[in-house]
mmCIF file as gemmi writes it, N, C-alpha and C atoms, coordinates in Angstrom:
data_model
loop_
_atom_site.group_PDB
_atom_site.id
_atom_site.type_symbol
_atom_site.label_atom_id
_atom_site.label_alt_id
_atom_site.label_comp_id
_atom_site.label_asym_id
_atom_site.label_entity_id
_atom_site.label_seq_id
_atom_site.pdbx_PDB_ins_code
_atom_site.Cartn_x
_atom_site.Cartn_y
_atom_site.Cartn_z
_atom_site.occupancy
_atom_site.B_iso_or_equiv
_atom_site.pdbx_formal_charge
_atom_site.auth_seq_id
_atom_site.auth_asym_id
_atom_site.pdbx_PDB_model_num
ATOM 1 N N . UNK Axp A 1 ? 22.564 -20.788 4.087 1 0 ? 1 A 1
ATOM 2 C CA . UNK Axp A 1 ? 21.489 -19.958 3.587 1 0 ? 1 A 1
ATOM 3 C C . UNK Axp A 1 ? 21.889 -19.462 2.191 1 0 ? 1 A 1
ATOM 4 N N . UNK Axp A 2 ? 21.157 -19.803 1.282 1 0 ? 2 A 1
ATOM 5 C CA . UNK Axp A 2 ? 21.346 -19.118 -0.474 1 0 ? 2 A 1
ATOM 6 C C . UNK Axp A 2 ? 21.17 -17.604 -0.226 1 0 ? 2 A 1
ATOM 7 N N . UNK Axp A 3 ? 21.834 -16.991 -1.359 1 0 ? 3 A 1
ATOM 8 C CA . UNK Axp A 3 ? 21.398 -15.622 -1.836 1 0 ? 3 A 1
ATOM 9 C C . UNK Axp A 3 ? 20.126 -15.067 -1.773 1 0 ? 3 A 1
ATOM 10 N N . UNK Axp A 4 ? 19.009 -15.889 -2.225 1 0 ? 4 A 1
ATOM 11 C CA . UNK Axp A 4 ? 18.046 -15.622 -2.042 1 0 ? 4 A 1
ATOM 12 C C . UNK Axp A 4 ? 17.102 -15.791 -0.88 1 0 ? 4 A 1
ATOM 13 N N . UNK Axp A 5 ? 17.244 -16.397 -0.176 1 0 ? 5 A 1
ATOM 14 C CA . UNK Axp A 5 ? 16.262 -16.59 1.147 1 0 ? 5 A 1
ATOM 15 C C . UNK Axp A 5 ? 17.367 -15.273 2.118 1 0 ? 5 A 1
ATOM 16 N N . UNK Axp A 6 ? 18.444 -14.604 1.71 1 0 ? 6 A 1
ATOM 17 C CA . UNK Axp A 6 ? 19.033 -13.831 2.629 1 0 ? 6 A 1
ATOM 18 C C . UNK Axp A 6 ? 18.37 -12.817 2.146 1 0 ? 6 A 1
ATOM 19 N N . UNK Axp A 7 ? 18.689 -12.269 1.122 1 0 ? 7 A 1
ATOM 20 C CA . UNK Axp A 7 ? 17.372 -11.178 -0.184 1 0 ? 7 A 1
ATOM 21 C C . UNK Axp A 7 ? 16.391 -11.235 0.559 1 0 ? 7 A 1
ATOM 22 N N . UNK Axp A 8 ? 15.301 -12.083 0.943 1 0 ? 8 A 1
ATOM 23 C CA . UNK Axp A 8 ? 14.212 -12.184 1.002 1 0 ? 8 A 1
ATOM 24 C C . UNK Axp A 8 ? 14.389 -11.654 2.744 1 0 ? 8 A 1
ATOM 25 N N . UNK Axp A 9 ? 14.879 -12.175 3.182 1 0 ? 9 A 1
ATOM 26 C CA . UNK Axp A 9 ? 14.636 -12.088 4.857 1 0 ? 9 A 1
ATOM 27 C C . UNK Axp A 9 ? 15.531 -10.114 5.66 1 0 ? 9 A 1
ATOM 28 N N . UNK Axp A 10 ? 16.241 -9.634 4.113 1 0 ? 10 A 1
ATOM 29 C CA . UNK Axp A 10 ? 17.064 -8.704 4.299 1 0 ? 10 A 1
ATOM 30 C C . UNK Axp A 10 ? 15.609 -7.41 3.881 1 0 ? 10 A 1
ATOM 31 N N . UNK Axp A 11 ? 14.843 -7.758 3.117 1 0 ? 11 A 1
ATOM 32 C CA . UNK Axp A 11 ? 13.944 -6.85 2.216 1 0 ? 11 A 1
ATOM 33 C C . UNK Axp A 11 ? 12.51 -6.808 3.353 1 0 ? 11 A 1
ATOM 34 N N . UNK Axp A 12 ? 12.136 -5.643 2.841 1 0 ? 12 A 1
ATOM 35 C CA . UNK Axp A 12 ? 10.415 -5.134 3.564 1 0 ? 12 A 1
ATOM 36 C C . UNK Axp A 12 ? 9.685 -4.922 2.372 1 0 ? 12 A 1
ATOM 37 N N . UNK Axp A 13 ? 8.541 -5.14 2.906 1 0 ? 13 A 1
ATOM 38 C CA . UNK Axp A 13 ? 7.288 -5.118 1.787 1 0 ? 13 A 1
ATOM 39 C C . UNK Axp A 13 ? 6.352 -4.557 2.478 1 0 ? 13 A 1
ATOM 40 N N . UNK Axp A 14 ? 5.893 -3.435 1.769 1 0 ? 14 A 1
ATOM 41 C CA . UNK Axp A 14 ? 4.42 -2.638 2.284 1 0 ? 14 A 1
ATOM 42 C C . UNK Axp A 14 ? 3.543 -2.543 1.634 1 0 ? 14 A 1
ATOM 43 N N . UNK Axp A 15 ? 2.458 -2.876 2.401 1 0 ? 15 A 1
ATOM 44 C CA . UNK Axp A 15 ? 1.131 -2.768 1.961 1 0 ? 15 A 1
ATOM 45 C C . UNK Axp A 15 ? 0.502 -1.463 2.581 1 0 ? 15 A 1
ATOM 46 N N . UNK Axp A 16 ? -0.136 -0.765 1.074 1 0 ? 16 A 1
ATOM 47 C CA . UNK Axp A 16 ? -0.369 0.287 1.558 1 0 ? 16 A 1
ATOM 48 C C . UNK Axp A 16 ? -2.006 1.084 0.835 1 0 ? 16 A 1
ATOM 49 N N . UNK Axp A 17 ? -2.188 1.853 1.637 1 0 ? 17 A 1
ATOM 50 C CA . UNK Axp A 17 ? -3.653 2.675 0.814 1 0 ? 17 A 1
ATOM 51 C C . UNK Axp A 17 ? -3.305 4.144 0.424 1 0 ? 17 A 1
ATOM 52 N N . UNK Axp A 18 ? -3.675 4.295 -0.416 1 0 ? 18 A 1
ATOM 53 C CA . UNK Axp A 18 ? -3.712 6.009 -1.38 1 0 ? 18 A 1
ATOM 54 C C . UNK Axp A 18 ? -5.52 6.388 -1.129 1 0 ? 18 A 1
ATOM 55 N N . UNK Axp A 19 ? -5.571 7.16 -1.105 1 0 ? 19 A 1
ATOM 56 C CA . UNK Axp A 19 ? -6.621 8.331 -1.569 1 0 ? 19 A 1
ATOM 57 C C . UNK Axp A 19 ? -6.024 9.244 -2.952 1 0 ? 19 A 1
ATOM 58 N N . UNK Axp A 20 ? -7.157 9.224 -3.683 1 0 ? 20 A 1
ATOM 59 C CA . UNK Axp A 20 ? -7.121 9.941 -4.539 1 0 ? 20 A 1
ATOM 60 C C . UNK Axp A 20 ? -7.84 11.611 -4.112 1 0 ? 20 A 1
ATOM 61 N N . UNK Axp A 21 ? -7.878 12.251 -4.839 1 0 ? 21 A 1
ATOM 62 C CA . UNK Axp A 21 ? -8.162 13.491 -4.55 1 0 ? 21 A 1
ATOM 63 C C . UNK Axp A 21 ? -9.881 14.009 -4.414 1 0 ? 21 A 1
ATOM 64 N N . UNK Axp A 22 ? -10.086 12.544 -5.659 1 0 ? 22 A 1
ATOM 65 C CA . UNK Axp A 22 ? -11.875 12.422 -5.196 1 0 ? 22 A 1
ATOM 66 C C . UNK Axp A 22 ? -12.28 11.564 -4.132 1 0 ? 22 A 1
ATOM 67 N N . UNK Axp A 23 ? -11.343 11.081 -3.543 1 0 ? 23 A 1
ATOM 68 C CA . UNK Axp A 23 ? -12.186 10.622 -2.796 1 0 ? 23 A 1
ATOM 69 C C . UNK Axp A 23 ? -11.828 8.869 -2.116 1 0 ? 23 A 1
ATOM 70 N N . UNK Axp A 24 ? -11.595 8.093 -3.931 1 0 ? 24 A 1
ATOM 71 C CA . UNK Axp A 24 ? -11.26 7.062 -3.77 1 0 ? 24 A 1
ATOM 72 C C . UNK Axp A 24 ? -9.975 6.568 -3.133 1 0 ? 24 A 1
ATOM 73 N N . UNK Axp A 25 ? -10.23 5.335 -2.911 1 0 ? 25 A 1
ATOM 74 C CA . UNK Axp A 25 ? -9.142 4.168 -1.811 1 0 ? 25 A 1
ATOM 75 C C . UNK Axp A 25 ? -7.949 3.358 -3.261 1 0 ? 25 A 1
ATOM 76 N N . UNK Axp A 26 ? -6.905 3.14 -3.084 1 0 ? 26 A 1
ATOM 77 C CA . UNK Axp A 26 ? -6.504 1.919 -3.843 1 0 ? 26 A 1
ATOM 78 C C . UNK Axp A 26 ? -5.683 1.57 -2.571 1 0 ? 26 A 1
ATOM 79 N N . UNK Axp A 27 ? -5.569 0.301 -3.235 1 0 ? 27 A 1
ATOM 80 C CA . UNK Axp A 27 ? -4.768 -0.508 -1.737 1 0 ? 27 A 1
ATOM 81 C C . UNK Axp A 27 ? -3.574 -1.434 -2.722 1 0 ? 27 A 1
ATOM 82 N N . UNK Axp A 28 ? -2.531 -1.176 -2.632 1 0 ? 28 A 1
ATOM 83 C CA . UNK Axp A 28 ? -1.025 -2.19 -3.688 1 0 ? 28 A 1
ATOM 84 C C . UNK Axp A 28 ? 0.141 -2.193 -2.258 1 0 ? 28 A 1
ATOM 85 N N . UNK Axp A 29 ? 0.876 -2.865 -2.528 1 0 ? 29 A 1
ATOM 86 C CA . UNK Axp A 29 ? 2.099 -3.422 -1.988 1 0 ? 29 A 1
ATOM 87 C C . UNK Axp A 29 ? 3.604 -3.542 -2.655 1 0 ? 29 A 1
ATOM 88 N N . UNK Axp A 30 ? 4.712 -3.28 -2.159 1 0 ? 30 A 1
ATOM 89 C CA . UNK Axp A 30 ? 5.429 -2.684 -3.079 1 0 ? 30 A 1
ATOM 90 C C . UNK Axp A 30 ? 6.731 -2.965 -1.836 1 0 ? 30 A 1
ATOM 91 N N . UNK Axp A 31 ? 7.945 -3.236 -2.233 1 0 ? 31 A 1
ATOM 92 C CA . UNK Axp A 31 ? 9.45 -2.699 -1.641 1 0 ? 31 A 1
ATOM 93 C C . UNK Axp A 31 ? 9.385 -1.689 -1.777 1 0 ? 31 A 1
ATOM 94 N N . UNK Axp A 32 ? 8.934 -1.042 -1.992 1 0 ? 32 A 1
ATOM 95 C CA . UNK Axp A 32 ? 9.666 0.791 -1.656 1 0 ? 32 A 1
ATOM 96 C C . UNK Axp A 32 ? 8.357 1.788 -2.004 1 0 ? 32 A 1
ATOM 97 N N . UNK Axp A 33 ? 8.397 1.97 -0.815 1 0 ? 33 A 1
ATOM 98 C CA . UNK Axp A 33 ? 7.341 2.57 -0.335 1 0 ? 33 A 1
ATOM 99 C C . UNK Axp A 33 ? 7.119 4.147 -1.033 1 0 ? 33 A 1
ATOM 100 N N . UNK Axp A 34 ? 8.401 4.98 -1.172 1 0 ? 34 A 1
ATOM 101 C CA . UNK Axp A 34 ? 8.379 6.21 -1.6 1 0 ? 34 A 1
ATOM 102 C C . UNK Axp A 34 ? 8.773 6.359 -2.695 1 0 ? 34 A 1
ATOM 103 N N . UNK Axp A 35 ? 8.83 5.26 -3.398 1 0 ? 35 A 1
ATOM 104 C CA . UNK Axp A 35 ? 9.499 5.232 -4.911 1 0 ? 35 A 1
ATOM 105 C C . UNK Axp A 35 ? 7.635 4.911 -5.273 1 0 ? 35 A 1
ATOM 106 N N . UNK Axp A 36 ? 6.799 4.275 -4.983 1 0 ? 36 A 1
ATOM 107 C CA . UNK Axp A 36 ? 5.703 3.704 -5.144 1 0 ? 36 A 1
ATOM 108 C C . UNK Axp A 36 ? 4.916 4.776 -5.321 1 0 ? 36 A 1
ATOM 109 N N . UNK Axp A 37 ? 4.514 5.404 -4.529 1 0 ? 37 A 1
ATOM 110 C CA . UNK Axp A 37 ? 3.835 6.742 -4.189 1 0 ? 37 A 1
ATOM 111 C C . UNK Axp A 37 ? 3.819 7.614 -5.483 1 0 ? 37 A 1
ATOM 112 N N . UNK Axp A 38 ? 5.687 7.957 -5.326 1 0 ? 38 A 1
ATOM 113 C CA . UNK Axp A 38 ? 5.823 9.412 -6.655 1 0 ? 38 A 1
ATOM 114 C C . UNK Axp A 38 ? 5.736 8.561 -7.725 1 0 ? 38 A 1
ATOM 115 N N . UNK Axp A 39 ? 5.844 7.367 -8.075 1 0 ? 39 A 1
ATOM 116 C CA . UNK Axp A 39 ? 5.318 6.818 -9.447 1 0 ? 39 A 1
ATOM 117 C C . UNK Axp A 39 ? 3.746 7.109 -9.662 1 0 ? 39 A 1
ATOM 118 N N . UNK Axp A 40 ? 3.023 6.447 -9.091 1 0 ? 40 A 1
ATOM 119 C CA . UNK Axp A 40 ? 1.441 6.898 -8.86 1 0 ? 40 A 1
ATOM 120 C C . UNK Axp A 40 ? 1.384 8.775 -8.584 1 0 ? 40 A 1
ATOM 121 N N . UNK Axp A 41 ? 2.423 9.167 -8.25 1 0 ? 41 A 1
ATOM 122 C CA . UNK Axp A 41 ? 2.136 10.864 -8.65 1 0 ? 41 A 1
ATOM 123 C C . UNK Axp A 41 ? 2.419 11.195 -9.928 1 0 ? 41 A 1
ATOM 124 N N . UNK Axp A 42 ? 3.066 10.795 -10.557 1 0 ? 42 A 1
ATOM 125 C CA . UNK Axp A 42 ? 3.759 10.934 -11.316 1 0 ? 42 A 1
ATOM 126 C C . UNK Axp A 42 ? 2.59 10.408 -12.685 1 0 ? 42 A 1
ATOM 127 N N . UNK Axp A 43 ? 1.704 9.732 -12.297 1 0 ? 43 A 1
ATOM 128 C CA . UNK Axp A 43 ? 0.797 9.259 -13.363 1 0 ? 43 A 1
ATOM 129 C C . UNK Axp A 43 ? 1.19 8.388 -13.987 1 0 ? 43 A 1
ATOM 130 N N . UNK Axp A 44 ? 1.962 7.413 -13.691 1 0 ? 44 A 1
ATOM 131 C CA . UNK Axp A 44 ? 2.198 5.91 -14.469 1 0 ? 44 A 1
ATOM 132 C C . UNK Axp A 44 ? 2.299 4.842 -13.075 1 0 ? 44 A 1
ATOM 133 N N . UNK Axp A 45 ? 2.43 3.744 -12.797 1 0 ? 45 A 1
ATOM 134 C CA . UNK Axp A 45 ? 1.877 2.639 -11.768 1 0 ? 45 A 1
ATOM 135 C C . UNK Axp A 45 ? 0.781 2.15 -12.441 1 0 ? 45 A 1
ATOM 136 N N . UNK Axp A 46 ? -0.222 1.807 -11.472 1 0 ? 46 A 1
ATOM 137 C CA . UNK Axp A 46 ? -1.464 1.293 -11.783 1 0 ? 46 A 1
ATOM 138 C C . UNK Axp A 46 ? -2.665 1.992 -12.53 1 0 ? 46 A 1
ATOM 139 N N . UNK Axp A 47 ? -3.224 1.497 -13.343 1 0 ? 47 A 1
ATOM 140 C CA . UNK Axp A 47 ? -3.743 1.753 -14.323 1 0 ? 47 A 1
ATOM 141 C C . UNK Axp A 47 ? -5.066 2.884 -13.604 1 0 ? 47 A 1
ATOM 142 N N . UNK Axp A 48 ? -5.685 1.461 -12.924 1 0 ? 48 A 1
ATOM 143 C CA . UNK Axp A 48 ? -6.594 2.2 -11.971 1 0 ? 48 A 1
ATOM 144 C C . UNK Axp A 48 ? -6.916 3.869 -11.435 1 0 ? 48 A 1
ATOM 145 N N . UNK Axp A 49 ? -5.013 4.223 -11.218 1 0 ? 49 A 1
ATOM 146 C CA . UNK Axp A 49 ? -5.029 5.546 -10.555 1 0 ? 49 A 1
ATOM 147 C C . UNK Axp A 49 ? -4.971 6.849 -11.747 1 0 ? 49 A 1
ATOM 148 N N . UNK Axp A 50 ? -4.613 6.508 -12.796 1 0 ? 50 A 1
ATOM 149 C CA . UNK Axp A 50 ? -4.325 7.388 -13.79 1 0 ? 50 A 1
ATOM 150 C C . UNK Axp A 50 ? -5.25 8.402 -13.707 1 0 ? 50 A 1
ATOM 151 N N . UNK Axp A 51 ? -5.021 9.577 -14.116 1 0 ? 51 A 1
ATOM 152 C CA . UNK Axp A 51 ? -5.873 10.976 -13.951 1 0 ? 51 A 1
ATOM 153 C C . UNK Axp A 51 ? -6.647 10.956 -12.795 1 0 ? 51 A 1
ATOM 154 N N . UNK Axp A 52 ? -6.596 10.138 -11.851 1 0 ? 52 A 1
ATOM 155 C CA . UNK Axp A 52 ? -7.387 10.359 -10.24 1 0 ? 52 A 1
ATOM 156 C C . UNK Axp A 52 ? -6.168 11.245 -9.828 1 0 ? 52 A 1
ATOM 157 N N . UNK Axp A 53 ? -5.234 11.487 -9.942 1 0 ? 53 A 1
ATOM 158 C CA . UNK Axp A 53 ? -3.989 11.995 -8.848 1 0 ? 53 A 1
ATOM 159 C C . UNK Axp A 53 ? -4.269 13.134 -8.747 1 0 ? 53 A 1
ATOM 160 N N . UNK Axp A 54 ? -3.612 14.145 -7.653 1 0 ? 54 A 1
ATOM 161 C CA . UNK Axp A 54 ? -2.76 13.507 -6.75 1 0 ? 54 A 1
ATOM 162 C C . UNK Axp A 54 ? -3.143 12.518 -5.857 1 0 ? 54 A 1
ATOM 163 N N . UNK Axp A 55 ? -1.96 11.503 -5.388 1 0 ? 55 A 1
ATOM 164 C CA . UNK Axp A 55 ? -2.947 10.635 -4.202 1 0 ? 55 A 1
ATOM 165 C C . UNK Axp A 55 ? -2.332 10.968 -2.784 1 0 ? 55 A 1
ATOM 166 N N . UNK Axp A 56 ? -2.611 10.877 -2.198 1 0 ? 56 A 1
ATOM 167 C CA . UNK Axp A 56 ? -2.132 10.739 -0.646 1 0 ? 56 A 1
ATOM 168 C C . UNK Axp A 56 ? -2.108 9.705 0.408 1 0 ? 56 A 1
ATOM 169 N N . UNK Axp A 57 ? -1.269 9.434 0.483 1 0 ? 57 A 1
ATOM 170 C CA . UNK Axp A 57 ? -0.782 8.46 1.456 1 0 ? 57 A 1
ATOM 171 C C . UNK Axp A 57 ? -1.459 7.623 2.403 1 0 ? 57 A 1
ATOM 172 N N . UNK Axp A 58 ? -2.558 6.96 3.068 1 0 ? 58 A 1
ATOM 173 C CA . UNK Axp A 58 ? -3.58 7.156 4.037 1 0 ? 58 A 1
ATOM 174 C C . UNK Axp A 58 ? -3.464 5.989 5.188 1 0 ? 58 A 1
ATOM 175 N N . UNK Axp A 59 ? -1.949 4.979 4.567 1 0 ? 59 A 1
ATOM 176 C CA . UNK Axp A 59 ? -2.026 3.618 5.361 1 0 ? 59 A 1
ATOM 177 C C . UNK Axp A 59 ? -1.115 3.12 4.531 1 0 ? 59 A 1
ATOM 178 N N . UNK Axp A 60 ? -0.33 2.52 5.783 1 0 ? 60 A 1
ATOM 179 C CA . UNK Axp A 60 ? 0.636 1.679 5.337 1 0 ? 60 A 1
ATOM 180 C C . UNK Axp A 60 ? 1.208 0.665 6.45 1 0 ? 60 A 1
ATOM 181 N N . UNK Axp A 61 ? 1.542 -0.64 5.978 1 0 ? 61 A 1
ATOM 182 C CA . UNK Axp A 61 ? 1.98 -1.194 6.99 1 0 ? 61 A 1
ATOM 183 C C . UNK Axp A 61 ? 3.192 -2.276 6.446 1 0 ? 61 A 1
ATOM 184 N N . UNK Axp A 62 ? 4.492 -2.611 7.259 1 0 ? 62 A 1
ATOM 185 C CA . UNK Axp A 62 ? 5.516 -3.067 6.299 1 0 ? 62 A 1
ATOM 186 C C . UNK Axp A 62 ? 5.321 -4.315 7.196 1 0 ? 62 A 1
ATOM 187 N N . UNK Axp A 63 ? 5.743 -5.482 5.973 1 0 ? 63 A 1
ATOM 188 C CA . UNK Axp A 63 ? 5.987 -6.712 6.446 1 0 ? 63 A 1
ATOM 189 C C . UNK Axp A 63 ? 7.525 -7.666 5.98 1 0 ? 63 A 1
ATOM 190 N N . UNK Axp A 64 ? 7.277 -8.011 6.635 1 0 ? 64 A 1
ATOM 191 C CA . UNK Axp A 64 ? 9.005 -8.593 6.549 1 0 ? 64 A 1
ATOM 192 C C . UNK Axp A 64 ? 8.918 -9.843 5.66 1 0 ? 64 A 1
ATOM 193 N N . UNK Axp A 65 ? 7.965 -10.481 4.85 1 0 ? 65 A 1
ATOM 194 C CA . UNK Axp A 65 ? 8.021 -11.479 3.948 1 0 ? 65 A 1
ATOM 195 C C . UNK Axp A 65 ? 6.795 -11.172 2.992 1 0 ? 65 A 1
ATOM 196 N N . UNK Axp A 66 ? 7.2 -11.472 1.716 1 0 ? 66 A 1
ATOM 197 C CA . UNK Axp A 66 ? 6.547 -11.082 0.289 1 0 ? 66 A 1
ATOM 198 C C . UNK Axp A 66 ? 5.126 -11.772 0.148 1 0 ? 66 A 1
ATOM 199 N N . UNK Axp A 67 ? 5.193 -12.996 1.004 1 0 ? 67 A 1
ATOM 200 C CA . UNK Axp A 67 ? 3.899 -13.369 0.998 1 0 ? 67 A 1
ATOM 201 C C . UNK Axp A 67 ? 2.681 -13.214 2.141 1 0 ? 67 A 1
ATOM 202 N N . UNK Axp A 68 ? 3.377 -12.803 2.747 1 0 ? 68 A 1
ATOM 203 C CA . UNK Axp A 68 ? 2.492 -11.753 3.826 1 0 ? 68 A 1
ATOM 204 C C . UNK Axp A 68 ? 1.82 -10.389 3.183 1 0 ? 68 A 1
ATOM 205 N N . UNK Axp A 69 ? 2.548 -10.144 2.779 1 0 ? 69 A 1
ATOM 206 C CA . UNK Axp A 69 ? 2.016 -8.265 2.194 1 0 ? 69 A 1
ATOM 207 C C . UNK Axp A 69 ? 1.112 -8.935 1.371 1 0 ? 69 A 1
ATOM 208 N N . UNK Axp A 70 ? 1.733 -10.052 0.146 1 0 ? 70 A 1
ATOM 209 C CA . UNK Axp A 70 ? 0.564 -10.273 -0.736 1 0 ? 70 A 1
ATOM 210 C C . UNK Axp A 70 ? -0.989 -10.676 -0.398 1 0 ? 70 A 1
ATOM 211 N N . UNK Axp A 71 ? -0.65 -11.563 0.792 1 0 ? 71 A 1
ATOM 212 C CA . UNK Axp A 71 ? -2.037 -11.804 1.599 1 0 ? 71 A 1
ATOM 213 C C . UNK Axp A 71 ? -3.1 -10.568 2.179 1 0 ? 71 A 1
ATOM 214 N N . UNK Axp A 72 ? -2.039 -9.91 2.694 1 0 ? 72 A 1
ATOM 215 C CA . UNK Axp A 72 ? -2.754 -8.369 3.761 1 0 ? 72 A 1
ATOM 216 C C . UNK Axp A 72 ? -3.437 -7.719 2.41 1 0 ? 72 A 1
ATOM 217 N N . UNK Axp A 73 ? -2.645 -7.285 1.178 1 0 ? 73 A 1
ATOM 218 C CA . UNK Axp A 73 ? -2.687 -6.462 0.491 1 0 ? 73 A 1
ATOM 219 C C . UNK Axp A 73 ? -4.207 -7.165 -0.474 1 0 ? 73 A 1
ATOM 220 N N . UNK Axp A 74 ? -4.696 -8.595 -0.622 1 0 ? 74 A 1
ATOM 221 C CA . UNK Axp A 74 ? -5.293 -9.297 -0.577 1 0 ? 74 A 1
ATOM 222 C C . UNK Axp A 74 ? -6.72 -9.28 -0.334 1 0 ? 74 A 1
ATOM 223 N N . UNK Axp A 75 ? -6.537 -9.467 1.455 1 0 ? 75 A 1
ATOM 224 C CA . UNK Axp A 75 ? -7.694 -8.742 2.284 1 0 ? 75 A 1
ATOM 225 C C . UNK Axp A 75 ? -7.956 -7.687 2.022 1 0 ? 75 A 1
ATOM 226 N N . UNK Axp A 76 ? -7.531 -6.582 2.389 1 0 ? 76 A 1
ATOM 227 C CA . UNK Axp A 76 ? -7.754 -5.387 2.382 1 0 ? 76 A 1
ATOM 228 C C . UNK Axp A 76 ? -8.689 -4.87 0.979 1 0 ? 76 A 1
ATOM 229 N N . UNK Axp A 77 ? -7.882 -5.375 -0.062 1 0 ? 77 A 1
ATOM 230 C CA . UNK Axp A 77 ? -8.912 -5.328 -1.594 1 0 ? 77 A 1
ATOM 231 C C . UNK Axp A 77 ? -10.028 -5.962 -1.296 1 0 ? 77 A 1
ATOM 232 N N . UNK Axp A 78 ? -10.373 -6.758 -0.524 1 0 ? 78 A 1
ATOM 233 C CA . UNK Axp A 78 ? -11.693 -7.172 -0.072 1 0 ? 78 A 1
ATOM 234 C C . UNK Axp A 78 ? -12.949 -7.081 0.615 1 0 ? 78 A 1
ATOM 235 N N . UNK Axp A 79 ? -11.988 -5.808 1.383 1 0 ? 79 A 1
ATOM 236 C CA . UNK Axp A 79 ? -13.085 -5.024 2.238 1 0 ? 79 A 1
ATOM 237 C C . UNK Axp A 79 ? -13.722 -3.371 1.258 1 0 ? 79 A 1
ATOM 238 N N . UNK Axp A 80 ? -14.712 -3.439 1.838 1 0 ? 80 A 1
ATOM 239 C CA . UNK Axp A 80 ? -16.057 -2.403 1.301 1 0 ? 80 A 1
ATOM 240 C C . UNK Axp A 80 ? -14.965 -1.269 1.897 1 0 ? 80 A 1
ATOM 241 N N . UNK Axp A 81 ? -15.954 -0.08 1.254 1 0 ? 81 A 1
ATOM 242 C CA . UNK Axp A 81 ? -14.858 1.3 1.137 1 0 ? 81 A 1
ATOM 243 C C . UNK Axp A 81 ? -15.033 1.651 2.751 1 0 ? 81 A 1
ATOM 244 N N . UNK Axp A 82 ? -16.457 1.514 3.633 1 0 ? 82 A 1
ATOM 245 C CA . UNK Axp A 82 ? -16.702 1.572 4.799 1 0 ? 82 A 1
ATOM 246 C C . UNK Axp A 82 ? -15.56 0.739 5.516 1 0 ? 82 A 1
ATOM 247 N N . UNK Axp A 83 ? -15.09 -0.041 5.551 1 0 ? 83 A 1
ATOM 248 C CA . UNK Axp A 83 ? -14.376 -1.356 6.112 1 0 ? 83 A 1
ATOM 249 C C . UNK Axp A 83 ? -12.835 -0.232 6.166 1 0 ? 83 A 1
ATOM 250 N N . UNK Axp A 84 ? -12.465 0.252 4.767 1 0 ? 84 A 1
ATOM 251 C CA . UNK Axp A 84 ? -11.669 0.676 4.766 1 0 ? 84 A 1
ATOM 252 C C . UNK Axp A 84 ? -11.469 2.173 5.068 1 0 ? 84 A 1
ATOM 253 N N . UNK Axp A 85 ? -12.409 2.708 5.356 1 0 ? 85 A 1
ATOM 254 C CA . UNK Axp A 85 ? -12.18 4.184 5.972 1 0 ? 85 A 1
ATOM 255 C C . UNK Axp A 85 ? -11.872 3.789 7.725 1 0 ? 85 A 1
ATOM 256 N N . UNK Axp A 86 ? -12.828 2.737 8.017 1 0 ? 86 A 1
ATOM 257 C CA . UNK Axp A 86 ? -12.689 2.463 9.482 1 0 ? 86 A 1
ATOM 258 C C . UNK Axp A 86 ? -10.985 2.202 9.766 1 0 ? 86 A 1
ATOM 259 N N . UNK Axp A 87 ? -10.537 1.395 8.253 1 0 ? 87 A 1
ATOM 260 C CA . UNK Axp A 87 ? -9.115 0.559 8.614 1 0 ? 87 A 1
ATOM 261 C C . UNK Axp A 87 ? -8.103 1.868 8.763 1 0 ? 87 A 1
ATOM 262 N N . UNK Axp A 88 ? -8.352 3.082 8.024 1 0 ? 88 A 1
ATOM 263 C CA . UNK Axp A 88 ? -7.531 3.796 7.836 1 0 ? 88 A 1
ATOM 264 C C . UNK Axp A 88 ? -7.349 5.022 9.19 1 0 ? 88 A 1
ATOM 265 N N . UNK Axp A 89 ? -8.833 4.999 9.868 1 0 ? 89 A 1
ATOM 266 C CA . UNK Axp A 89 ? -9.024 6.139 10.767 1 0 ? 89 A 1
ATOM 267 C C . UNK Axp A 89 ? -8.611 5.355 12.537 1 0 ? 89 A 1
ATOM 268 N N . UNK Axp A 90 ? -8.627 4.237 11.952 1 0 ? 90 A 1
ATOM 269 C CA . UNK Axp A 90 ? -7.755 3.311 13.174 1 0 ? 90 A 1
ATOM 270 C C . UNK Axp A 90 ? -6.233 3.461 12.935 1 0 ? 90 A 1
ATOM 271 N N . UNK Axp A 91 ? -5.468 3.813 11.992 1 0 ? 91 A 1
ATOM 272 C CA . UNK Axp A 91 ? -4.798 3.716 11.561 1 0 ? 91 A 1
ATOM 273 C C . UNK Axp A 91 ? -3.863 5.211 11.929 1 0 ? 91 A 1
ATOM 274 N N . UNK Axp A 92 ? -4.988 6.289 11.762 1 0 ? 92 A 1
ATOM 275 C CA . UNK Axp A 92 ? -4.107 7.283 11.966 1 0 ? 92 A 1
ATOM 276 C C . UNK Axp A 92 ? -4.136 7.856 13.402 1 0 ? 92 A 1
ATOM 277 N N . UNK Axp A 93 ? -5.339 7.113 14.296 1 0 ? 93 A 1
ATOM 278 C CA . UNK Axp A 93 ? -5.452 7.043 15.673 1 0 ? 93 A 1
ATOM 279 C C . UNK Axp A 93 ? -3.857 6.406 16.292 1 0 ? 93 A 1
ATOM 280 N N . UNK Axp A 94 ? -3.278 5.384 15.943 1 0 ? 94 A 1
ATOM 281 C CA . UNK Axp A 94 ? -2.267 4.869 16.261 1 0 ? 94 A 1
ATOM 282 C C . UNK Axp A 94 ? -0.79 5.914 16.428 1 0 ? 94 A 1
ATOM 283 N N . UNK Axp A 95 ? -0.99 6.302 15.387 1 0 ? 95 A 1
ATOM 284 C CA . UNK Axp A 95 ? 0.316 6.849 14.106 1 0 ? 95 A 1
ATOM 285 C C . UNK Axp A 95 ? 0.396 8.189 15.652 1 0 ? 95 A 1
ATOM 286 N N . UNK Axp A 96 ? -0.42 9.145 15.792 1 0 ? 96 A 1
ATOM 287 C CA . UNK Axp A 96 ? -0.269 10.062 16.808 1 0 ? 96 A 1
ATOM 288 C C . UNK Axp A 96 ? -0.344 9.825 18.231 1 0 ? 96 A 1
């Protein structure tokens, strides 16, 4: 096994959703989940979120290969904001 397919199979990738404070959804994917977050608090990440912050956390789910998250993270940008309130309130039904 190379360096890299051990890298790859050693690492997690999450796909995840923010709320902004008005209201809105973004959905990105990322190794590090809490480094991801306080960047997007922090007001630099994705362009998208700038002056929407603070965001909050609303969904997340980790996958164990980079092209999985990219797929999920994929879908999910594909579904209507309805699609995704449902995804998220299923989501926190689980979590408790």
């Amino acid at each position: 096994m190379n360096l890299r397919n051990h890298i790859q199979r050693k690492s997690k990738y999450y796909v995840y959703i923010v709320q902004t404070k008005n209201g809105y959804y973004y959905t990105g994917y990322t190794n590090n989940l809490e480094k991801r977050i306080k960047l997007h608090n922090s007001g630099h990440g994705a362009k998208y979120l700038r002056g929407k912050g603070p965001v909050r956390l609303v969904y997340y789910r980790e996958y164990k290969y980079h092209k999985s998250a990219l797929n999920e993270e994929r879908r999910i940008k594909g579904l209507r904001k309805e699609q995704k309130i449902i995804l998220v309130k299923e989501y926190e039904k689980r979590k408790y």
